[in-house]
C-alpha positions in Angstrom: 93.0 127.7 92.6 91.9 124.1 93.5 95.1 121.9 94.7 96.4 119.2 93.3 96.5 117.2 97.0 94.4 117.4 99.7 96.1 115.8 103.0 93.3 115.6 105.5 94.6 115.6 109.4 92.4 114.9 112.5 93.3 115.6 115.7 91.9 115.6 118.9 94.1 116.3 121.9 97.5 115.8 120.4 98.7 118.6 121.0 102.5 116.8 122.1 103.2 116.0 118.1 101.0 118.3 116.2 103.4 121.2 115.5 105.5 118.8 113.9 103.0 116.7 111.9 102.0 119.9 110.4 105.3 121.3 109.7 106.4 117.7 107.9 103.3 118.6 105.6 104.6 122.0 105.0 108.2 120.9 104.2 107.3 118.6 101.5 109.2 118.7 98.1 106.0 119.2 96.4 104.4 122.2 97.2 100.8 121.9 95.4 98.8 121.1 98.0 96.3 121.8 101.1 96.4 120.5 104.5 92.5 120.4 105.9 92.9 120.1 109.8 90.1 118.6 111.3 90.2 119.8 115.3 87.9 117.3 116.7 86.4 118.5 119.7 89.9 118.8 121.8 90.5 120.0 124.9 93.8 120.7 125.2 96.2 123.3 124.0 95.4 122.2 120.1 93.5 125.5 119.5 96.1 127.4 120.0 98.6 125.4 118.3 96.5 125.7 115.2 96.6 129.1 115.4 100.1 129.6 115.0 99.6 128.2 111.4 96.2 130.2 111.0 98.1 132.4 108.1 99.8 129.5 106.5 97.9 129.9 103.1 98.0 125.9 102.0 96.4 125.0 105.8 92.1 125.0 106.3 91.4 125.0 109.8 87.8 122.6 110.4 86.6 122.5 114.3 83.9 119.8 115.4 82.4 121.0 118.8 81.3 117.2 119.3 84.4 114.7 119.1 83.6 112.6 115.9 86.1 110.1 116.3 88.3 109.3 113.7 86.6 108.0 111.0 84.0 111.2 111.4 86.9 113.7 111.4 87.9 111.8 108.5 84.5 112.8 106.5 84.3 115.9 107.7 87.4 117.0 106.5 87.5 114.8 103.1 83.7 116.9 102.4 86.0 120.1 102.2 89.0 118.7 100.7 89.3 120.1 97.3 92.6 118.2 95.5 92.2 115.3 92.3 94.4 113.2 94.7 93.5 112.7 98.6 95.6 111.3 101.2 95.6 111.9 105.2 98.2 111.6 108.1 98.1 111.7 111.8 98.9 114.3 114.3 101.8 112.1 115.6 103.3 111.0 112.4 105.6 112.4 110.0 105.7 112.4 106.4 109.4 112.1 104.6 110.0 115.2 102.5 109.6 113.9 99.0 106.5 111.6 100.3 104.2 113.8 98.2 106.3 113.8 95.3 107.0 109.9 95.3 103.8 109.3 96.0 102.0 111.3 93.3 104.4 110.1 90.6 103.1 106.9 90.5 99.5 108.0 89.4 100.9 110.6 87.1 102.3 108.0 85.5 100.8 105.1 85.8 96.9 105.8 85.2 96.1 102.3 86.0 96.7 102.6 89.0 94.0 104.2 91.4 96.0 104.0 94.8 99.6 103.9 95.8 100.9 102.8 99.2 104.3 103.1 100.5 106.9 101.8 103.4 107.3 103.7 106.5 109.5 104.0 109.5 108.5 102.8 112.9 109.8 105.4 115.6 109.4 106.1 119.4 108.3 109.2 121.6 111.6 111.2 120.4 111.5 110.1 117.0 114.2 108.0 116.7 113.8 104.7 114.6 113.2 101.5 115.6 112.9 100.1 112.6 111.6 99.8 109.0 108.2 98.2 107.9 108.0 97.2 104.6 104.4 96.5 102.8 103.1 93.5 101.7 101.0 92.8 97.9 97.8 94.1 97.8 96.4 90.6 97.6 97.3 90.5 101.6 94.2 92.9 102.1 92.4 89.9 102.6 94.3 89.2 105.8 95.5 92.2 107.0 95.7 96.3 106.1 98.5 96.0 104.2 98.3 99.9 102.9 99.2 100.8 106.6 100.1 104.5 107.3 101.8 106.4 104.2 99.0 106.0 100.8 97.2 108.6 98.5 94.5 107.6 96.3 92.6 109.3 93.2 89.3 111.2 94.2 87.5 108.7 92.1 88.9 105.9 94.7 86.4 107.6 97.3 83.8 108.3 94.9 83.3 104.8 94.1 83.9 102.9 97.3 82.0 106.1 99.8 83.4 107.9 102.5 85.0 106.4 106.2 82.8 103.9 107.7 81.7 104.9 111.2 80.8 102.0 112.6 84.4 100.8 112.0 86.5 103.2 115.0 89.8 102.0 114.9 90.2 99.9 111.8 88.3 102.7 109.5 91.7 102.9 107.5 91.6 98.7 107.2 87.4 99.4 106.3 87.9 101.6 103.2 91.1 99.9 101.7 89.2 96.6 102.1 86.7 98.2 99.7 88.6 99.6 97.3 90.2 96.4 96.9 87.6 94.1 96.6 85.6 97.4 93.8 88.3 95.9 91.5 90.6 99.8 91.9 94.2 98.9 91.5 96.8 99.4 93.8 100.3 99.2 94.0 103.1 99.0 96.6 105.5 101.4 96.5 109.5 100.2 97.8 110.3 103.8 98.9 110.2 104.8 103.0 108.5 107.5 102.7 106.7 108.1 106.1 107.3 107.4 109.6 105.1 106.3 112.2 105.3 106.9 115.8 104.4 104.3 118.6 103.5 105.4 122.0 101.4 104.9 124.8 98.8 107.6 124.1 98.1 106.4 120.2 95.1 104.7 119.6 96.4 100.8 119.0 97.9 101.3 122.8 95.0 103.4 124.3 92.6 100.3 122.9 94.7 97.7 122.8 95.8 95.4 119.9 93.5 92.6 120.5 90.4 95.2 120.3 92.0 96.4 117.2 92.1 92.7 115.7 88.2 92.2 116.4 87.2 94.9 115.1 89.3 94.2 111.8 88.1 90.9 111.6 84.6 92.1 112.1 85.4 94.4 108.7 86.3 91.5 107.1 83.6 89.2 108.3 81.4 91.2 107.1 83.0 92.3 102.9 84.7 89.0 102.5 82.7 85.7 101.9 85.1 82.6 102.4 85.4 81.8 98.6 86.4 84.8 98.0 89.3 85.1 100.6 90.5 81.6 99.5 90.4 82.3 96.0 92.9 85.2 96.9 95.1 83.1 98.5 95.3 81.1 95.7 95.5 83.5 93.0 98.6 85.1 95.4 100.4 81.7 95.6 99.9 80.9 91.8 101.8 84.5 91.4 104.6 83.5 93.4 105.2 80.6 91.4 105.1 82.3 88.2 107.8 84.5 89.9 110.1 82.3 90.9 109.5 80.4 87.8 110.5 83.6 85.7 113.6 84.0 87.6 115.0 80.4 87.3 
């Protein structure tokens, strides 16, 4: 039977948080779904991890001999993934049990909408909160990847925009929500925590550093964005705000 959701998750050497990534997946309040693991190339004990959920029927095991990188995991595993509706996690991060559920509502009912973004939790190495991030308007995309960590979009999202960009390691995620905003695909914030996302010294913003996350980001948007365009965003975000406030006076 082909799944409703596919939840792609690449991992390569995170062994430390994968059992519990994984099991967050499983837990979820909606239950019509696979999980496509993408084992990219590692090195450590994540073999054997996976195979402890080898007979989990909702989980697809992919292994890459040659470590793709993100964005390559990514493909690889999204070129498998069966579901109408396609999201993907991290092997150190942890969806909220009725993620899914939330999550999906909002394109079951709302077919306008092509993807859905949510708030998240930030947390450290034991999991314990630090504190809440809440998601900006999707006009922001033009500054920033406001989407961040916990989103699902409709097959037809990829199919339009293409797959991860390569050439984009380590703001891939910023890359492919850039497109799909600027394709004219609607999205929509979500008010709900629904995710939460771990910080520590081993993830990939702290392994490369936040200022060579920034130039790569503003390399994405160097190259989609011409100036006009970013400005007329602006704009047409500030106009909004004043129609806002206006409506509430």
């Amino acid at each position: 039977m082909t799944p409703e959701i596919s939840i792609i998750l690449p991992t390569h050497n995170g062994a430390r948080y994968l059992a519990g990534s994984i099991q967050s997946c499983l837990e979820q309040t909606f239950g019509d779904f696979e999980l496509v693991v993408v084992d990219d190339a590692s090195s450590d004990s994540t073999p054997r991890i996976l195979e402890g959920f080898a007979a989990e029927p909702r989980v697809r095991i992919l292994r890459s001999e040659q470590n793709l990188k993100l964005p390559g995991a990514l493909n690889m595993g999204f070129a498998q993934a069966r579901g109408r509706l396609l999201t993907w996690t991290s092997d150190d991060n942890l969806y909220e049990p009725g993620a899914l559920e939330a999550l999906r509502r909002v394109l079951v009912e709302r077919p306008g909408i092509d993807l859905v973004y949510a708030d998240y939790s930030v947390i450290d190495l034991e999991g314990r909160v630090l504190r809440q991030h809440r998601c900006s308007d999707p006009d922001y995309m033009v500054e920033r990847n406001c989407v961040g960590a916990c989103f699902m979009y409709r097959r037809s999202v990829m199919e339009r925009v293409g797959p991860y960009e390569t050439e984009t390691f380590l703001a891939e995620d910023y890359d492919f929500f850039l497109r799909t905003f600027l394709a004219g695909l609607r999205m929509h914030h979500l008010a709900e925590v629904l995710y939460r996302y771990r910080v520590h010294g081993a993830s990939l913003g702290s392994t490369f550093g936040a200022g060579q996350v920034d130039e790569v980001a503003e390399a994405v948007r160097r190259r989609h964005l011409k100036p006009w365009k970013r400005e007329w965003v602006r704009l047409r975000r500030r106009v909004r705000k004043v129609l806002g406030l206006l409506r509430s006076s």
